[in-house]
C-alpha positions in Angstrom: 13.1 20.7 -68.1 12.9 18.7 -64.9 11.6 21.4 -63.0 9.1 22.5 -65.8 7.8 18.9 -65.3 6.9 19.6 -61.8 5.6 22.9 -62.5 3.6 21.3 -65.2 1.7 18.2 -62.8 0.8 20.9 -59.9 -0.8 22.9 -63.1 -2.5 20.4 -63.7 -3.9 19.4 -60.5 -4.5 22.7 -58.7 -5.1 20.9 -55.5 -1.8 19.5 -55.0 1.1 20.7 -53.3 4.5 20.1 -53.1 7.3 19.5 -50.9 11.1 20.1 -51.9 13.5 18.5 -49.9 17.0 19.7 -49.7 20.5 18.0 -48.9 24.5 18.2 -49.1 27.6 16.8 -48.7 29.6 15.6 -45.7 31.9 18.9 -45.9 31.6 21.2 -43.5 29.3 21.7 -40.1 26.3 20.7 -39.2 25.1 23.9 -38.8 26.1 25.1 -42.3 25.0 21.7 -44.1 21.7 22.8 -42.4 21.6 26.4 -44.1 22.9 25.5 -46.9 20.5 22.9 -47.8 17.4 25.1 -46.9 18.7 27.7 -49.2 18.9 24.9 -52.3 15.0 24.0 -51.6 14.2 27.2 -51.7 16.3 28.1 -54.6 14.4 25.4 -56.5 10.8 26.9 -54.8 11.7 30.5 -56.1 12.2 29.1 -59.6 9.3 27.0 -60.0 7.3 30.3 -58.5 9.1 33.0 -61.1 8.8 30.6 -63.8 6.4 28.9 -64.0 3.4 30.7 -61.7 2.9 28.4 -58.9 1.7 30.1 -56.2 3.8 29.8 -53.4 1.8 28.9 -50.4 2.0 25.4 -52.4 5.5 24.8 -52.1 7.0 23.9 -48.2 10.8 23.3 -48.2 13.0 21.3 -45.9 16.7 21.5 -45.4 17.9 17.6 -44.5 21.6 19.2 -44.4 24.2 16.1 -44.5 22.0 13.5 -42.2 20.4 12.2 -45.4 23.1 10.5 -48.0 21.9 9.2 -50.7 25.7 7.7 -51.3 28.9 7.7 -49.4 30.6 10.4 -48.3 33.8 9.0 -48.4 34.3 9.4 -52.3 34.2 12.5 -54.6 31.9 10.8 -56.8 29.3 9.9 -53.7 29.8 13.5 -52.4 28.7 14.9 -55.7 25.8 12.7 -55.6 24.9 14.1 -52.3 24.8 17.7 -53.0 21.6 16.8 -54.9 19.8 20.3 -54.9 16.1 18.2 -53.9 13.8 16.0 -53.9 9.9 16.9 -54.9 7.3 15.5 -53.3 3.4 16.1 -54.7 0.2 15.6 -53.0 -3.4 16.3 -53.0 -3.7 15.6 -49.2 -7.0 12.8 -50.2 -3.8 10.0 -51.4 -2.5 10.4 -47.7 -2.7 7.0 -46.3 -4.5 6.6 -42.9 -2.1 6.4 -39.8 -0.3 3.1 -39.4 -1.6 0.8 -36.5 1.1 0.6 -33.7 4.0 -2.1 -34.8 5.8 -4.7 -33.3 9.5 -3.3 -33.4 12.7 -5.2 -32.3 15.7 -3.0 -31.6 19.2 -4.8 -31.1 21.7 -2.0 -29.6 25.4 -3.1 -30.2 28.5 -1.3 -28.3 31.8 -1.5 -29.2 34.8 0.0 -27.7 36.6 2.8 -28.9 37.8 2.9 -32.2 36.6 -0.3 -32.7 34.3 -2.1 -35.0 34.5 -5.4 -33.8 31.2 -7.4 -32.4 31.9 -8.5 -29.3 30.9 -12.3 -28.8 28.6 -11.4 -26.0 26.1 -10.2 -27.8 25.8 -13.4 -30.0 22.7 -14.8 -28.1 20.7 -11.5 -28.7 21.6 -11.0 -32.4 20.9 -14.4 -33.1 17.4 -14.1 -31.8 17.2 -11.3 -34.7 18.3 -13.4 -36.8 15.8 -16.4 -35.9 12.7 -13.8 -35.9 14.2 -12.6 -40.3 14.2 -16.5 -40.7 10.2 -16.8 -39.5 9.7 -13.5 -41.5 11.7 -14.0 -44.9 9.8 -10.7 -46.2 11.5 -9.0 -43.6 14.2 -6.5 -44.5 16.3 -5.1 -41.3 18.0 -1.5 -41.3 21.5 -1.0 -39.2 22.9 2.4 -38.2 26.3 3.1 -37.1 27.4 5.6 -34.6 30.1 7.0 -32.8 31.3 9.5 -29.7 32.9 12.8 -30.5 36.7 11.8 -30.5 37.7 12.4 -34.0 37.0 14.3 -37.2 33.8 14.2 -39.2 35.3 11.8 -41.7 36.4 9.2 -39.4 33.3 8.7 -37.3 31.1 8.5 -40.3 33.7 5.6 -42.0 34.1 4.1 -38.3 30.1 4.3 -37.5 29.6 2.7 -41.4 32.2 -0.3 -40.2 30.2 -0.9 -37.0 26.6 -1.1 -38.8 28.4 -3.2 -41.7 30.1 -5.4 -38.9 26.3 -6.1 -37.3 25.6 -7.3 -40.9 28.3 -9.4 -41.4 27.7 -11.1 -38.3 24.2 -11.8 -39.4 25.3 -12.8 -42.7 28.6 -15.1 -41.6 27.0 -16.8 -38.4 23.5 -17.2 -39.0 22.8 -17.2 -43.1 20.7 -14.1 -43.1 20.7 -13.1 -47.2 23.0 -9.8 -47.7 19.9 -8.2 -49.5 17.5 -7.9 -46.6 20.1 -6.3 -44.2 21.0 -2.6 -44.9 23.3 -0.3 -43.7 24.8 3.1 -43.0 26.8 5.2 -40.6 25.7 8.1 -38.7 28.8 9.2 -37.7 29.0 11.3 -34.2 25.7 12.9 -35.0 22.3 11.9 -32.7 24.1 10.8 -29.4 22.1 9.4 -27.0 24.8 10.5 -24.0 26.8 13.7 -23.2 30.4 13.0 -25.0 32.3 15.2 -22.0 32.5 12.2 -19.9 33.8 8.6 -20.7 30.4 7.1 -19.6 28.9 9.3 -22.0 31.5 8.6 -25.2 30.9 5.0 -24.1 27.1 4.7 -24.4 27.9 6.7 -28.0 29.9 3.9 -29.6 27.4 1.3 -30.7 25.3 0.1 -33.8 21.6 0.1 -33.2 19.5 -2.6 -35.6 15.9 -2.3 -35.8 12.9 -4.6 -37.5 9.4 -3.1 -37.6 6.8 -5.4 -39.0 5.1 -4.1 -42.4 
């Protein structure tokens, strides 16, 4: 029925097309998170196309594999949650907004040493001028990610990059009054490093949180 209703609105409005997202779990590589992901948008293309009669060259998929939780990993219950077979986008292409003007972004890169989610006190001058520029914006929310080197197993670099991001928060929160609400979180684990992790340099420059405001 949920599928019939999407099936239904691009009946309706012949113009439109869709886009079917797909995702999974933390389990496993990031190679077969990929694949396994495509094949769930596509399973969900194939049935609103035998089904239903929507011609295909409507539908696009994309396979997010495990790089876009909708809940934590770390319990059964947020790992069913993330094995969502997709998300459905619709649109008719006309209720595309125009491209945003450049914006003024602040990024606040955090490192922390290894297996370590402490903020280190040096970098108290630069967060707090993040938190003076949320104080002159109060409409402002801030996103935090997490990140670690290779060293470890899956699991413990995602829970050890979601302590560092929440540990940039808490600072924000505990030292300078920011409200909870505007600052969010997550961990990204050893995935998207900026460095090689063969050398200790490298692992180094991986260990950090990265905190970034971009005006509305």
């Amino acid at each position: 029925d949920d599928i019939k209703r999407v099936a239904d609105f691009l009946q309706a409005n012949p113009t439109f097309k869709g886009t079917i997202e797909g995702g999974t779990d933390a389990v496993g590589s990031e190679e077969y998170n990929v694949d396994l992901s495509m094949r769930r948008a596509n399973s969900v293309k194939k049935f609103i196309v035998d089904n239903f009669g929507i011609d295909a060259a409507r539908l696009g998929t994309v396979g997010f594999g495990k790089s876009e939780p909708v809940a934590t990993n770390l319990t059964e219950e947020g790992r069913q949650e993330n094995r969502r077979a997709v998300r459905v986008y619709c649109s008719s292409g006309e209720d595309v907004p125009p491209p945003m003007k450049a914006q003024k972004c602040i990024v606040l890169k955090v490192d922390f040493a290894f297996d370590s989610a402490e903020v280190d006190p040096i970098y108290n001058d630069n967060i707090k001028e993040i938190a003076d520029y949320m104080k002159e914006h109060p409409d402002y929310v801030s996103g935090i990610e997490g990140y670690a080197d290779a060293t470890g197993t899956d699991k413990l670099n995602m829970e050890l990059s979601s302590r560092r991001a929440e540990s940039v928060k808490k600072y924000l929160v505990d030292k300078f009054g920011i409200p909870a609400n505007r600052l969010w979180t997550r961990g990204i684990g050893k995935r998207r490093p900026i460095n090689s992790n063969d050398t200790t340099e490298g692992r180094a420059a991986n260990r950090y949180a990265v905190q970034v405001i971009c005006e509305p």
